[in-house]
C-alpha positions as CSV (number, residue, x, y, z in Angstrom):
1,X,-28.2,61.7,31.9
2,X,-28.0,61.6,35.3
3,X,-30.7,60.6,37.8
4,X,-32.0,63.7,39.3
5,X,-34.9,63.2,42.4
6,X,-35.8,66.8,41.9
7,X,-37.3,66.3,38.3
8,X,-38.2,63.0,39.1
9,X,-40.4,64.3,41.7
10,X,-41.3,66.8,39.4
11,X,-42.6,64.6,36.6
12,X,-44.5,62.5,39.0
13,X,-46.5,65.5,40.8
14,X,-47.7,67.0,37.1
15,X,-48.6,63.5,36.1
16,X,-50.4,63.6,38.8
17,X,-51.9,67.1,38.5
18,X,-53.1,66.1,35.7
19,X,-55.0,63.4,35.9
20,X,-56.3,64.6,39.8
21,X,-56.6,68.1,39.5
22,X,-59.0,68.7,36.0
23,X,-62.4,67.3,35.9
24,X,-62.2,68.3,32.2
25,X,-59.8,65.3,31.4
26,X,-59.1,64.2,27.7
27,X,-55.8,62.8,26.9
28,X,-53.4,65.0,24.3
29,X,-50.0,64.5,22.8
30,X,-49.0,67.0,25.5
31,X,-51.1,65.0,28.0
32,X,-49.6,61.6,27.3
33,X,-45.8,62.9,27.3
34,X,-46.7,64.2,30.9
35,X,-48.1,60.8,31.9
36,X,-45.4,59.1,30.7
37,X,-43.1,61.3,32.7
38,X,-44.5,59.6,35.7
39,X,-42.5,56.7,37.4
40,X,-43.8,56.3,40.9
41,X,-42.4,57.3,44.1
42,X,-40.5,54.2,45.2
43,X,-37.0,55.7,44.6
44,X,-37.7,58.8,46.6
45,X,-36.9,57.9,50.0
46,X,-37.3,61.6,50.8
47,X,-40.8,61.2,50.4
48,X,-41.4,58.3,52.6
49,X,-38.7,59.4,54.8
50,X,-38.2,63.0,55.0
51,X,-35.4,64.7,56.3
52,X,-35.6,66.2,59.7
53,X,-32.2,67.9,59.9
54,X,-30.0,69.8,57.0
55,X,-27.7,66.8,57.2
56,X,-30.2,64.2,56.3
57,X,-30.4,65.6,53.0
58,X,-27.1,64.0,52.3
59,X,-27.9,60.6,52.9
């Protein structure tokens, strides 16, 4: 499978949801797959570096 930033970045902001977003936290099956989706943002460079023209997408 290809590497796709879009689900990448995906995986990582419902992992994060998750474990930000409900006070009523307890860790499920479902929970844990969603936590293992998550694999940081280093290899996003559009998030450290966003784009500032339609060109800069492609780089």
């Amino acid at each position: 499978m290809a590497y796709n930033r879009r689900q990448h970045l995906a995986d990582n902001i419902a992992a994060l949801e998750l474990i930000l977003m409900r006070p009523e936290f307890c860790l499920t099956e479902q929970g844990r797959k969603v936590l293992n989706g998550y694999s940081g943002f280093g290899g996003l460079k559009c998030i450290l570096n966003p784009a500032e023209k339609d060109t800069d997408i492609e780089k």
